[in-house]
C-alpha positions in Angstrom: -24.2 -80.7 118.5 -22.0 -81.9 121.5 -22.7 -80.6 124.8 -20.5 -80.8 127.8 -22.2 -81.9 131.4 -24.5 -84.3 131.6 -28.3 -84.8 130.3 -30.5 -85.8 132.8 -34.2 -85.6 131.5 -36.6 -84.4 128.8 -36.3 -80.8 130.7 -32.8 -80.6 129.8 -33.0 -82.1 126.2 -35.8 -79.3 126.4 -33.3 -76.4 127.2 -30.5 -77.9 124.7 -33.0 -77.9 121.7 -33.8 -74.6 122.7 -30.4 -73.5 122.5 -29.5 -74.5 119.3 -32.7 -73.2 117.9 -31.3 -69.9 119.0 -28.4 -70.7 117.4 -29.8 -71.8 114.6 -31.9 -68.7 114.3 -34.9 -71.0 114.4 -38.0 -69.2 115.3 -40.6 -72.0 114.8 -38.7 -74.6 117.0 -37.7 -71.8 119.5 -41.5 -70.7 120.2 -42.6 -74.3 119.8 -39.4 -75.6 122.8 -40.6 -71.9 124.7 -43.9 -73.6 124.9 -43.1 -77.0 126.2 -40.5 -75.3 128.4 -44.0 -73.3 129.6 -46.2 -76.6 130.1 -43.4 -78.4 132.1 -43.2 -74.7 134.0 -46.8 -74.3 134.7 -47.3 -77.9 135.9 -44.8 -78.0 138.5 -46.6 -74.4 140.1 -48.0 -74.6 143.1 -51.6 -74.0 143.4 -52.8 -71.0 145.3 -54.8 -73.4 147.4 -51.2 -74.0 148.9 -50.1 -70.7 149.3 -50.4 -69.1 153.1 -52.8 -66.3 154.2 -51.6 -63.1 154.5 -51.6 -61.3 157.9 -49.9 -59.2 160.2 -46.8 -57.3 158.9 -45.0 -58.1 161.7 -45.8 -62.1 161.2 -44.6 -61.7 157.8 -41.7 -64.4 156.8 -38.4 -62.0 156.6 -35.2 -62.4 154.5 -34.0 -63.5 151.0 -37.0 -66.2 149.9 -38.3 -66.7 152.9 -42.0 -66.4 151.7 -41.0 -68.6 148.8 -43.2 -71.3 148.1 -41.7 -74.9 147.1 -42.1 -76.3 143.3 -43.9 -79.2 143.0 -41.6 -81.7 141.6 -42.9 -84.0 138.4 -41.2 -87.6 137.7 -39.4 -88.1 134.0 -42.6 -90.1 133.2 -44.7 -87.7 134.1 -43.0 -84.9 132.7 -42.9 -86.9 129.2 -46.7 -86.8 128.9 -47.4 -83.7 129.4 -44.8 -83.1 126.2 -46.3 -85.9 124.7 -49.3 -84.5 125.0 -48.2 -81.2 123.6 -47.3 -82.4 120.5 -50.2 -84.3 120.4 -52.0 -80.9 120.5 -49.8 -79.4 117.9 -50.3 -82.3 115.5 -54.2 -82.0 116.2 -53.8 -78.1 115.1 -51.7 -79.0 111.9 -55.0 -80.7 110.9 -56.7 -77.6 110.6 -54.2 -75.5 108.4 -55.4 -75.0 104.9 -52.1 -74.2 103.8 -49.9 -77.3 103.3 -46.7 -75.2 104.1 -47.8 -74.8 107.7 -49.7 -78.0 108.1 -46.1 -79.7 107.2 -44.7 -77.3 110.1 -46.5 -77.7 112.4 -46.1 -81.6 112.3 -42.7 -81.3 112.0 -42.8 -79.4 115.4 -44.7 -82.1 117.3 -42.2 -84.8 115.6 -39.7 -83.2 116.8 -41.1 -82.9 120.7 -42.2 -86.6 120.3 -38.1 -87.5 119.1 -36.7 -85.6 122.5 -39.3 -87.5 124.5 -38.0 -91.1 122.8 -34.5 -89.5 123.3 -34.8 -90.0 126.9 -36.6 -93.6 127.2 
């Protein structure tokens, strides 16, 4: 499916999949791009370690995202392990389905992450 702007990383090939599985009415592919989406999400958090102290009201950051704190920010490398990774996990889960249907799924899932990650390289 052709997509206008351009693609810069596995995040974005991440959003576009996830797009078209909406389109597409895909509900394996959309929960298993929701999840990736999720990992990438979770990994660029910043640890409550980092966050400041409360205190005094009146020493309280004011305006629009003023108490915001920054993402940490992940390299393409970086960012294409942890989805590597992922799939690595869902393939490792296909294993234990007794139902070949779902095994098949599942490992269609994690091909499918591992083919946006080779996407980018």
């Amino acid at each position: 499916m052709a997509h206008d702007g351009a693609i810069d990383g596995i995040h974005d090939r991440l959003r576009i999949a996830l797009k078209d599985a909406m389109r597409a009415r895909n509900r394996t592919r959309m929960s298993t791009l929701r999840a990736a989406l999720s990992v990438l999400d979770n990994a660029t958090a910043v640890g409550v370690d980092v966050m400041p102290a409360a205190g005094a009201i009146e020493a309280s950051a004011t305006g629009l995202g003023a108490a915001e704190a920054g993402r940490r920010v992940l390299s393409e490398p970086e960012q294409q392990e942890l989805i590597l990774r992922e799939a690595d996990e869902l393939a490792v889960s296909a294993a234990m389905f007794t139902d070949a249907e779902q095994a098949a799924a599942q490992r269609a899932e994690a091909d499918a992450l591992r083919g946006l990650v080779e996407q980018v390289d």
